[in-house]
GUMI-115007 format. One record per residue (C-alpha): z, y, x; residue in three letters. Coordinates in steps of 0.1 Angstrom, whole numbers, plus 5000, padded with zeros to 4 digits. Layout:
REM residues N
ATOM  Z  Y  X  ALA
...
//
This chain:
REM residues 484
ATOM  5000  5000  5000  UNK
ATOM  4992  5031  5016  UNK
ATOM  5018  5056  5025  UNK
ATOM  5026  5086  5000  UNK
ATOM  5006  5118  5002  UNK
ATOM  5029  5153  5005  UNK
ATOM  5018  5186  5003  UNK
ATOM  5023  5215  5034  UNK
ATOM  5058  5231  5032  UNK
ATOM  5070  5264  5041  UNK
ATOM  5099  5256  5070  UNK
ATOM  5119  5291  5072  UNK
ATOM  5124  5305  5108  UNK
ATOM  5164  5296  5116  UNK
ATOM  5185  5325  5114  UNK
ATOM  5226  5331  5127  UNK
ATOM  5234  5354  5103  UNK
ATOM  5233  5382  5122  UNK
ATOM  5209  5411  5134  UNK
ATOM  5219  5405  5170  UNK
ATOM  5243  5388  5193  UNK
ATOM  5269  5402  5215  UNK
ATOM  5255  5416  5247  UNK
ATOM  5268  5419  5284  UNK
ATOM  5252  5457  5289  UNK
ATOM  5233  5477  5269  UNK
ATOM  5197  5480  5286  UNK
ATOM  5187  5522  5287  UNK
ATOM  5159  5535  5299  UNK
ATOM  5164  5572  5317  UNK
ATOM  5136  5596  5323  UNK
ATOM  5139  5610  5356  UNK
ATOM  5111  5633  5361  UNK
ATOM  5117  5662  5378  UNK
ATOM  5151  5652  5384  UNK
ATOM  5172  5649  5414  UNK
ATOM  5188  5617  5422  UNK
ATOM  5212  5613  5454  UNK
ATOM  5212  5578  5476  UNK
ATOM  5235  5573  5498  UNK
ATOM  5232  5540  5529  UNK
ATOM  5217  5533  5555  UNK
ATOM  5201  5498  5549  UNK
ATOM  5170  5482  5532  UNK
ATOM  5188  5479  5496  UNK
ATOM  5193  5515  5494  UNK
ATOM  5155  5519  5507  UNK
ATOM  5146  5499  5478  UNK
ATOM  5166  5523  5449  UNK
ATOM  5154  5548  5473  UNK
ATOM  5113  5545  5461  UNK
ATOM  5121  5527  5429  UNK
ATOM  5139  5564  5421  UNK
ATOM  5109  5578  5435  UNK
ATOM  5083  5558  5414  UNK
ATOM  5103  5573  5382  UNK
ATOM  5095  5609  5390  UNK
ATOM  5130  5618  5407  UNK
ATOM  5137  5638  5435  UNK
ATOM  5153  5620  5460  UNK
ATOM  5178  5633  5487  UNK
ATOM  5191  5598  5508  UNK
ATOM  5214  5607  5529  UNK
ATOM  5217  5582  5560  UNK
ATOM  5233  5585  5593  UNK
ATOM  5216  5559  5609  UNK
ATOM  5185  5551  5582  UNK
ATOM  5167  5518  5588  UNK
ATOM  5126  5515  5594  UNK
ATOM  5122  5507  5558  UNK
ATOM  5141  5547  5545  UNK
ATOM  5122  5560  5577  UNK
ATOM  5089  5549  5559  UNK
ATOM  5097  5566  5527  UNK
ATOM  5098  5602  5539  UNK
ATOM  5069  5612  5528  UNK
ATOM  5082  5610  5490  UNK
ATOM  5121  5614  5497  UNK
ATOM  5142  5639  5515  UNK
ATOM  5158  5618  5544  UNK
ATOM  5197  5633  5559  UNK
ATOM  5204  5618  5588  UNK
ATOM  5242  5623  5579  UNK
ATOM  5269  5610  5560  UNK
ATOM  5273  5622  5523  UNK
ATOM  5294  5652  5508  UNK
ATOM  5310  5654  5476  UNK
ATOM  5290  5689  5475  UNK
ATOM  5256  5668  5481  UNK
ATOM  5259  5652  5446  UNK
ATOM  5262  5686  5425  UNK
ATOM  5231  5685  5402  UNK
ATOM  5223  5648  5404  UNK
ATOM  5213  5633  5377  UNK
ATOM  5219  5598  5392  UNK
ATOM  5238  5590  5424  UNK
ATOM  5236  5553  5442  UNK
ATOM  5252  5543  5471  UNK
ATOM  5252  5511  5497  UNK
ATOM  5288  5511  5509  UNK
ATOM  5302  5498  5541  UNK
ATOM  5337  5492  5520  UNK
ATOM  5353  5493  5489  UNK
ATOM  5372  5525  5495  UNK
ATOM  5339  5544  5504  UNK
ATOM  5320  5532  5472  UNK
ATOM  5350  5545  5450  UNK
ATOM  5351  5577  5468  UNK
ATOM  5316  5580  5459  UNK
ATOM  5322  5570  5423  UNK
ATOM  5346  5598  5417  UNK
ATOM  5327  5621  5433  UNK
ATOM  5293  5613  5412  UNK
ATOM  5317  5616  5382  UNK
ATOM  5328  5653  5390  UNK
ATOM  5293  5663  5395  UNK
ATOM  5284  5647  5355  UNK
ATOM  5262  5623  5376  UNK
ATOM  5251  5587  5367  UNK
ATOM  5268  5561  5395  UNK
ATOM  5256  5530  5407  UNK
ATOM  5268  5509  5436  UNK
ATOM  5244  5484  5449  UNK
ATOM  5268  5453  5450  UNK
ATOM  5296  5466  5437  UNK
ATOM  5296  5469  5403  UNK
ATOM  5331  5474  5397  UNK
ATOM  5325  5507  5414  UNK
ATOM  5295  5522  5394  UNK
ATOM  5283  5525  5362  UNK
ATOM  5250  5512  5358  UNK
ATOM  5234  5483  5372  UNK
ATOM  5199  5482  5383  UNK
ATOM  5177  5451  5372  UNK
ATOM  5148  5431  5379  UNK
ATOM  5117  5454  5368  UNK
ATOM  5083  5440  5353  UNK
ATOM  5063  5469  5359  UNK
ATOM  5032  5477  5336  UNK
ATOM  5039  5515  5329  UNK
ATOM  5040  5534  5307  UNK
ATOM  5052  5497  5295  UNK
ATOM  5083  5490  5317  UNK
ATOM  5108  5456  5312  UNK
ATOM  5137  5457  5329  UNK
ATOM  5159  5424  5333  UNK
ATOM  5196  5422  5335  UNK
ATOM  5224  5392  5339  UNK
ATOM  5249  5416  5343  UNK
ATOM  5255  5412  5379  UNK
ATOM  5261  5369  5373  UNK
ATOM  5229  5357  5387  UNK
ATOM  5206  5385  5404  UNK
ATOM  5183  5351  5415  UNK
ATOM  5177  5341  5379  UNK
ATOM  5168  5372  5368  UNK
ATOM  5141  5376  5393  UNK
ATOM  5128  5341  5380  UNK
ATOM  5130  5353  5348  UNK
ATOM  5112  5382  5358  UNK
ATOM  5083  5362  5376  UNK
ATOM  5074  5342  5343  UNK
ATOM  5072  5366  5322  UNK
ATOM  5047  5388  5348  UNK
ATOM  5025  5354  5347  UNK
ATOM  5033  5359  5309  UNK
ATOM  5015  5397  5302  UNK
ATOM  4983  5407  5315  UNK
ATOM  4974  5431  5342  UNK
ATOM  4956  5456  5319  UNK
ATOM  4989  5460  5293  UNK
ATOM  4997  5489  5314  UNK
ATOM  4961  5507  5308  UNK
ATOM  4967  5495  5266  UNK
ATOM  5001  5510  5269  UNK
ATOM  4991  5541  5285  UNK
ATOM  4957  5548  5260  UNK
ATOM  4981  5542  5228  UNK
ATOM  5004  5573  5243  UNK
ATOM  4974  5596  5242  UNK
ATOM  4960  5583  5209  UNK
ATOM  4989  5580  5193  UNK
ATOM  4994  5617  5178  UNK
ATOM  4958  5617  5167  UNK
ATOM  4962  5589  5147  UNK
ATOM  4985  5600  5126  UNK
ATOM  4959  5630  5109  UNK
ATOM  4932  5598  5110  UNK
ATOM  4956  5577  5094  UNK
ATOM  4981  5596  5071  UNK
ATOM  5003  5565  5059  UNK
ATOM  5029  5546  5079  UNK
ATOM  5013  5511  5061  UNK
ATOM  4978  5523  5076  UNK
ATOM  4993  5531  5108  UNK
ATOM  5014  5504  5110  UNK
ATOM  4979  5484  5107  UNK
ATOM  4964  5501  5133  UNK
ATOM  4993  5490  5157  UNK
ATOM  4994  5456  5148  UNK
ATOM  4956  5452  5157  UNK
ATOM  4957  5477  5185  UNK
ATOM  4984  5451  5198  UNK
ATOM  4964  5419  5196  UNK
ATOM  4934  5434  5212  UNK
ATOM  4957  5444  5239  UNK
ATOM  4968  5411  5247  UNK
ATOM  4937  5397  5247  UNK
ATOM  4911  5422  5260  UNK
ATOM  4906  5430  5299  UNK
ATOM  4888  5465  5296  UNK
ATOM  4902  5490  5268  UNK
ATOM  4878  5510  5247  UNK
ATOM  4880  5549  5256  UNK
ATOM  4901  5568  5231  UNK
ATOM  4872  5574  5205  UNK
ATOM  4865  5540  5203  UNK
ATOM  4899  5532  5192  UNK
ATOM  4907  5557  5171  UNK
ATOM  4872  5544  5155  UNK
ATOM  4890  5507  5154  UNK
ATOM  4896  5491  5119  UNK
ATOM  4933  5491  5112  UNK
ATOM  4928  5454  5103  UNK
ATOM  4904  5427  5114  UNK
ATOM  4877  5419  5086  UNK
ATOM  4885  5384  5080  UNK
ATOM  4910  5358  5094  UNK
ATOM  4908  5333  5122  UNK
ATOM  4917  5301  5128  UNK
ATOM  4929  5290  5166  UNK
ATOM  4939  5253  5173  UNK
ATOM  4966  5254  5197  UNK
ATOM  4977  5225  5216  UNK
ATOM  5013  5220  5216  UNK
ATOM  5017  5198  5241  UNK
ATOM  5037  5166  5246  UNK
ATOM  5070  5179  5235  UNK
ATOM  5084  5199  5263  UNK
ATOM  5086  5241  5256  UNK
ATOM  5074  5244  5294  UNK
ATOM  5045  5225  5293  UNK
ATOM  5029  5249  5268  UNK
ATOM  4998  5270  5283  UNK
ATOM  5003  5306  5286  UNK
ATOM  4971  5311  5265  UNK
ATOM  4985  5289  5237  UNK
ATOM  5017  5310  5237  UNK
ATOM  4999  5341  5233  UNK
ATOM  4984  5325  5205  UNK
ATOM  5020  5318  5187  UNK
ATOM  5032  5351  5191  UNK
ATOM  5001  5368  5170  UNK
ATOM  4999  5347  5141  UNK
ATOM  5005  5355  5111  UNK
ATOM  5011  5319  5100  UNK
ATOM  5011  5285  5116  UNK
ATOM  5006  5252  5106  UNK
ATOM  5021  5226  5124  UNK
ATOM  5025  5186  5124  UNK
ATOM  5058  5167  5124  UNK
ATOM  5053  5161  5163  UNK
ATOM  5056  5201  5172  UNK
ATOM  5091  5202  5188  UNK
ATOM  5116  5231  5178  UNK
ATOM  5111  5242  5214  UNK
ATOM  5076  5254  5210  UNK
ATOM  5081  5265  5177  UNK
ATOM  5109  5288  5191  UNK
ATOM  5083  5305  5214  UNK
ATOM  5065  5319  5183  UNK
ATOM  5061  5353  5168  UNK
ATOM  5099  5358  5145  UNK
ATOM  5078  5373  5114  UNK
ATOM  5053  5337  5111  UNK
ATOM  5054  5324  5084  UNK
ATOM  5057  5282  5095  UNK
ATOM  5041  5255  5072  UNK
ATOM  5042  5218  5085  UNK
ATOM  5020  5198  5073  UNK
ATOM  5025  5164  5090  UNK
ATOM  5003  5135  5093  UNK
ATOM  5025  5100  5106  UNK
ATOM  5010  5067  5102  UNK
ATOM  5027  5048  5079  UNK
ATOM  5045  5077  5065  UNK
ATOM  5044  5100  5037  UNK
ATOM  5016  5128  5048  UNK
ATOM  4999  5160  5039  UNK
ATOM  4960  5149  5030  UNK
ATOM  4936  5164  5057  UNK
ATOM  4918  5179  5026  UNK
ATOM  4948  5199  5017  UNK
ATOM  4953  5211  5052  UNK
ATOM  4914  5221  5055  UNK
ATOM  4917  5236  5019  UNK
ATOM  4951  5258  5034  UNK
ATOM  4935  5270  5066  UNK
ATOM  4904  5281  5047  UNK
ATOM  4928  5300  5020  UNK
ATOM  4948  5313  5045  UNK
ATOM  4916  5331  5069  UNK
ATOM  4902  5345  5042  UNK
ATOM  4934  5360  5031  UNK
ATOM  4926  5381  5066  UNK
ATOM  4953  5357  5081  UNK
ATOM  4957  5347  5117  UNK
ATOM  4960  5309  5114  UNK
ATOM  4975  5291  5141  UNK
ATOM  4974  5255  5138  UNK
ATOM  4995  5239  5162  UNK
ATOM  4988  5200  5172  UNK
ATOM  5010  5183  5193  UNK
ATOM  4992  5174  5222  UNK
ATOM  4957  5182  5225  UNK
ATOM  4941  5192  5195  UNK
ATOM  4907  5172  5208  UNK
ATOM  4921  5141  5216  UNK
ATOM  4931  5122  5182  UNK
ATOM  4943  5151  5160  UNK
ATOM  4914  5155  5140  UNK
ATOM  4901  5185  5153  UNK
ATOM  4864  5177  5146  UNK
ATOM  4870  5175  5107  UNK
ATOM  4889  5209  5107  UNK
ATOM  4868  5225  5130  UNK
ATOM  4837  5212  5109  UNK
ATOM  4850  5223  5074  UNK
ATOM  4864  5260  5089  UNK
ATOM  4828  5267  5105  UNK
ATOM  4807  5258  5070  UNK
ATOM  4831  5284  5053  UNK
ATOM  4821  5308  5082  UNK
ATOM  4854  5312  5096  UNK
ATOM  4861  5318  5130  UNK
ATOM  4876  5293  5148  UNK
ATOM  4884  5284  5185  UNK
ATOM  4907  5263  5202  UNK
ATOM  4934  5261  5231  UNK
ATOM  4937  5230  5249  UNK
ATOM  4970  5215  5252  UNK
ATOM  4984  5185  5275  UNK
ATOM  4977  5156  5260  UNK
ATOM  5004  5123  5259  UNK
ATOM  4982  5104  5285  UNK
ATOM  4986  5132  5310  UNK
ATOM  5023  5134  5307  UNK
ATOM  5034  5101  5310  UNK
ATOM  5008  5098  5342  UNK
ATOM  5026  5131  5353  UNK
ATOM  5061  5117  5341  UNK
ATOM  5058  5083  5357  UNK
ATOM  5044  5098  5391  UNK
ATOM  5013  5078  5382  UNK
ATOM  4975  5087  5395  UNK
ATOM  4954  5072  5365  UNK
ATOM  4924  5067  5386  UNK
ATOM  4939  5059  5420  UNK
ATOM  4907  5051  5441  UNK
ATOM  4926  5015  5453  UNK
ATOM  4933  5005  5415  UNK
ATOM  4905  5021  5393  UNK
ATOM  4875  5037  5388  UNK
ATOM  4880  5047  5353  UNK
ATOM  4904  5060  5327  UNK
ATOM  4897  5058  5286  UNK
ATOM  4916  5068  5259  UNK
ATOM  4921  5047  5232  UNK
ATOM  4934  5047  5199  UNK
ATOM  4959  5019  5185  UNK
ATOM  4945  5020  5151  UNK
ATOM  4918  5022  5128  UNK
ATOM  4915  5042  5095  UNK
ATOM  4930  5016  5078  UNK
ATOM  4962  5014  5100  UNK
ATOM  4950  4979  5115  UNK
ATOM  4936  4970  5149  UNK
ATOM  4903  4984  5151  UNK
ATOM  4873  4966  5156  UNK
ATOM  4845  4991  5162  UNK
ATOM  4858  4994  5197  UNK
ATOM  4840  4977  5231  UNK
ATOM  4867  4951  5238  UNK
ATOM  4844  4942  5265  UNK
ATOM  4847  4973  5282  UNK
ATOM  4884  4979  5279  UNK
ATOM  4891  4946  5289  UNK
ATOM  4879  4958  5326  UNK
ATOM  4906  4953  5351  UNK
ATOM  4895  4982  5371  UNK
ATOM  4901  5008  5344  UNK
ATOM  4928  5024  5332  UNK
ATOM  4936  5020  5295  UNK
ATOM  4955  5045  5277  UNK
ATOM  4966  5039  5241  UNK
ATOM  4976  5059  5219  UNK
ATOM  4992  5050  5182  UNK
ATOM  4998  5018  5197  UNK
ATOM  5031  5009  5189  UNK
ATOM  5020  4986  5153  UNK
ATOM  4992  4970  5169  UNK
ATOM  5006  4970  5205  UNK
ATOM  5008  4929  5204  UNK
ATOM  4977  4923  5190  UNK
ATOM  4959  4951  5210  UNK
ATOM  4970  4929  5241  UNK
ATOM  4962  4898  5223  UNK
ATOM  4926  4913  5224  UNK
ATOM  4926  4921  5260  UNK
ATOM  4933  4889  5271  UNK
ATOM  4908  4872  5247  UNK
ATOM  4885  4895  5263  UNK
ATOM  4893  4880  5301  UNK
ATOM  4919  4908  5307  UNK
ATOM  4947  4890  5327  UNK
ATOM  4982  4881  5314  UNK
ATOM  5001  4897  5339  UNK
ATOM  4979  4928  5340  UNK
ATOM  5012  4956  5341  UNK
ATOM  5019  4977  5311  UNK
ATOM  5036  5004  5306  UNK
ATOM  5049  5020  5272  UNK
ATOM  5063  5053  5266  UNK
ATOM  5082  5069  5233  UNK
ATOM  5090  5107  5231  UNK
ATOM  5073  5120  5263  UNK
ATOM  5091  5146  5284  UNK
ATOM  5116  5152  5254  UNK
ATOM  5149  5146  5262  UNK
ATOM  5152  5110  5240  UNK
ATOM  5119  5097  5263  UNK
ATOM  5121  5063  5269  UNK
ATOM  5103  5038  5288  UNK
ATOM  5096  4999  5289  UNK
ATOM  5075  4983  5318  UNK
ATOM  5064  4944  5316  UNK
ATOM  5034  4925  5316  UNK
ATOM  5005  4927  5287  UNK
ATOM  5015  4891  5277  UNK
ATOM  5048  4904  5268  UNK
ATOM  5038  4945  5248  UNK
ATOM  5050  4922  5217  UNK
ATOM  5088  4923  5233  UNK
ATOM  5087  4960  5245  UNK
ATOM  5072  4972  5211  UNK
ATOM  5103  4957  5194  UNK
ATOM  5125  4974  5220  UNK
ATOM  5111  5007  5216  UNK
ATOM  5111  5009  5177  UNK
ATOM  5090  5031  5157  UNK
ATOM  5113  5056  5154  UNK
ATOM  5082  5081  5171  UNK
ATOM  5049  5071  5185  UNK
ATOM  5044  5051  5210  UNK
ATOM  5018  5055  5243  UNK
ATOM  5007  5025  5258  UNK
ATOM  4991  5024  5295  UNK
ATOM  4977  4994  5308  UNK
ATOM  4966  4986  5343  UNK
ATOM  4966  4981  5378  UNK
ATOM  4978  5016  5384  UNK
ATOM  5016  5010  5370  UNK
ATOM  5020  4980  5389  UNK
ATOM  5043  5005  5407  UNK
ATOM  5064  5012  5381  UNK
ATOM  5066  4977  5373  UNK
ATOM  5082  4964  5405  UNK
ATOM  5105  4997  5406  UNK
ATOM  5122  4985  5372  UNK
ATOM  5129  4955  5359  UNK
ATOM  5107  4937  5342  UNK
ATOM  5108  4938  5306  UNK
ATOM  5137  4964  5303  UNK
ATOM  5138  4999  5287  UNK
ATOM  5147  5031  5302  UNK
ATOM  5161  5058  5287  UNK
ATOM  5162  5095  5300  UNK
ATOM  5183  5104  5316  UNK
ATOM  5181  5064  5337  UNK
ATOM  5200  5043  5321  UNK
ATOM  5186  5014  5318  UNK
ATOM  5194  4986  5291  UNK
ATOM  5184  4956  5296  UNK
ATOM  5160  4928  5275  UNK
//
C-alpha cells in the first residue's frame, strides 16, 4: 500500500520570546572626522589604533618616546611626539588610547582622558578604558565591527575572516551609491512602502551584482522585480558548514523557502528571519507532499513576485527530482536556476578519508539509486556494469533493498567479500557507520535501522576502512563502537 500523501506546511521561524538577548557591550559607531584623537605608546599595537584612527578621519597626535618602525611609517598622516604624554596633551580629544608599560600608567591615563571629556581606551587593559576596539570588516561606508568583549580577541578575528569570504568586494561601492541616492529617492518615491521596495531590491542586486549601475540608473530601477524566481539550493549533507557561500546568499534573500524533511535546523538557521519556511517532505515509505503539489506551490509562489528558495538536501541534481521541477517552472516561464550542494556520496568519501577513484582500486565512480519508483529494487539498471570490481559503487536510498541490491552484485560476478561500507546521517552529529563484506549488507542494514537514509558504498576503495574496524560492527559519532 503506498505511503500517505500530505500537503506542504508552514514551519514558523523559532522564537525566545524576546526582541533581543543580553549583550556583553553595546557596539557604537563614532564619527571622527575632523576630530582629534590622542595615542599614547610606543609599540606596533598603538601603531595599529594609530592609522585605524587615521582611516576614520581623526586627527591623530601619538605621542612616543621611543616610536617603533611601524609609528615611524605613519607620519605622513599622524603627528608623531617623540615624548611621553601630558595630562594637558589630551585637552580636546575626542578619543584618547594608550599602550601602557603598567597598570598605574594606563589608569593615570584614564583619569586624565576623563577630565579632558575624552573617550579612553587601553589596548590590553580593559579594566582601564572605556571602549574596546574590535575586529573590523571593512567595506565602507558599510563598516562591521566584531567584539567578544575582550574573552577571545583570536575568535573574533576568525569570525571576522568568514564573514569577509561571506560579503562581496563591491558592497562597499553598493553601500556608498545608496548614500548619494538616497535623498533623491525620497521625491521619486514619496511612500515609505515604495521606498522600502526600492531598498529591498536595491539590496539583492547588491549582493549579487559585481559592477553597480551609475546613480541614474538606479534611481530608474523598479522598486520590485517583475515576476518571481525560483533557485534550487543545495543544502548539503547535514552539516551548517558545509553549505556554499552562494547557496547562503540564496537563503538570506528569499522570500519563502521550501524545504524537505532532510534540511537540518542548522541550515535552516542560516536563513533570512522574515522567510516564510514550508517543508514539504518526500521520504520513502513515509507519508509525503506529491511532487505535483510542490511544482503547483513553487509556480503560485513566483508569480506571486516571490523569491522561492527551494532547499534540497544534498545536491538538488543528484536524486532530488530536480529535472521535473525545473521542467514544470521553465513551461510556466519562470526563472529558475540552481546552486549545487554537496552531495551524500562526497561526504561520506570526505568523512571516511576515502579517495573514490584511487588510481590503485578504480577507475570509475557511479551513483546509484536503491530504489525504483515503485520502492523495489530496480531493474532498469546495467547490473553488468555495476557489478565491475574496479568501480566504485555509491548507493543511495539503499537501506530497503540493501540485501538484495548485493544479492544482485554477486549474481552479477561481483565477489562476496567485495568491502562495503554503509553510512546513516552523514556529518550530523547521530552519523553512524557499519563496514563488512557485501555478503553480509543484510546484517548492517538491520543494525543501522531506517530511522534516516541510508548511503551505501561498495568497493575496493573502503577496504581501508574495513581492516581499520571491525568487521561487521557499527560506529557511532563520536567512536564508539558497538559491536554485531
Amino acid at each position: 500500500m503506498p505511503p500517505a500523501s500530505r500537503k506542504p506546511v508552514e514551519v514558523p521561524v523559532r522564537s525566545t520570546g524576546r526582541r533581543i538577548a543580553p549583550l556583553a557591550v553595546l557596539p557604537l559607531f563614532i564619527d571622527l572626522h575632523g576630530k582629534r584623537a590622542v595615542v599614547a605608546g610606543n609599540e606596533a599595537p598603538a601603531a595599529w589604533k594609530a592609522e585605524l584612527l587615521a582611516a576614520a578621519g581623526a586627527q591623530v597626535d601619538v605621542f612616543a618616546p621611543q616610536p617603533c618602525a611601524e609609528l615611524q611609517a605613519l607620519t605622513d598622516t599622524i603627528a608623531l611626539q617623540p615624548r611621553h604624554w601630558r595630562a594637558g596633551d589630551l585637552a580636546d580629544a575626542a578619543i584618547a588610547v594608550i599602550d601602557a608599560e603598567d597598570e598605574h600608567d594606563a589608569a593615570a591615563f584614564h583619569a586624565a582622558a576623563r577630565a579632558a571629556g575624552a573617550i579612553c581606551s587601553a589596548i590590553d587593559k580593559p579594566a582601564h578604558g572605556d571602549v574596546q576596539f574590535g575586529s573590523i570588516v571593512n567595506r565602507s561606508p558599510l563598516v562591521i565591527g566584531i567584539s567578544t568583549d575582550g574573552a577571545a580577541p583570536v575568535l573574533a578575528q576568525a569570525v571576522r575572516r568568514r564573514i569577509e569570504t561571506m560579503l562581496p568586494a563591491t558592497l562597499g561601492a553598493w553601500a556608498a551609491a545608496a548614500k548619494r541616492i538616497r535623498g533623491l529617492l525620497v521625491a521619486r518615491l514619496p511612500t515609505p512602502t515604495q521606498r522600502r521596495a526600492f531598498w529591498q531590491r536595491f539590496a539583492e542586486r547588491a549582493f549579487i551584482e559585481t559592477t553597480v549601475p551609475d546613480d541614474a540608473d538606479l534611481l530608474c530601477m523598479q522598486p520590485q522585480a517583475t515576476g518571481g524566481h525560483v533557485t534550487l539550493v543545495g543544502a548539503g549533507p547535514g552539516d551548517a558548514e558545509l553549505l556554499t557561500l552562494k547557496g547562503m546568499r540564496a537563503l538570506q534573500a528569499a522570500d519563502v523557502i521550501l524545504f524537505d524533511d532532510l534540511v537540518s535546523d542548522g541550515v535552516l538557521e542560516l536563513a533570512r528571519r522574515e522567510a516564510k519556511r514550508m517543508m514539504v517532505g518526500k521520504r520513502g515509505g513515509r507519508a509525503s507532499c506529491r511532487q505535483d503539489d510542490i511544482n503547483a506551490l513553487m509556480i503560485k509562489l513566483a508569480r506571486q513576485g516571490k523569491r522561492v528558495v527551494r532547499l534540497k538536501s544534498g545536491d538538488p541534481m543528484v536524486f532530488g527530482r530536480a529535472g521535473e521541477e525545473i521542467a514544470a517552472l521553465q513551461a510556466q516561464d519562470i526563472p529558475v536556476d540552481v546552486v549545487p550542494g554537496i552531495t551524500a556520496a562526497l561526504a561520506a568519501a570526505s568523512r571516511l578519508g576515502v579517495s573514490l577513484t584511487h588510481r590503485e582500486a578504480a577507475h570509475s565512480v557511479r551513483f546509484v539509486t536503491g530504489h525504483s519508483r515503485k520502492g523495489g529494487l530496480p531493474q532498469d539498471i546495467d547490473w553488468r556494469g555495476l557489478a565491475d570490481p574496479e568501480t566504485s559503487l555509491m548507493v543511495y536510498m539503499g537501506g530497503r533493498t540493501g540485501a538484495d541490491f548485493a544479492a544482485r552484485l554477486i549474481a552479477e560476478g561481483l565477489s562476496p567479500a567485495t568491502p562495503v561500507v554503509a553510512v546513516v546521517a552523514v556529518s550530523r552529529p547521530e552519523e553512524a557507520r557499519w563496514t563488512g563484506r557485501l555478503d553480509n549488507l543484510a546484517e548492517g542494514q538491520a543494525l543501522l535501522g531506517s530511522e534516516h537514509p541510508v548511503l551505501v558504498g561498495i568497493g575496493r576503495v573502503f577496504a581501508g576502512q574495513c581492516a581499520a574496524m571491525d568487521r561487521g560492527a557499527l560506529q557511532v559519532q563520536p567512536g564508539i563502537r558497538i559491536a554485531r
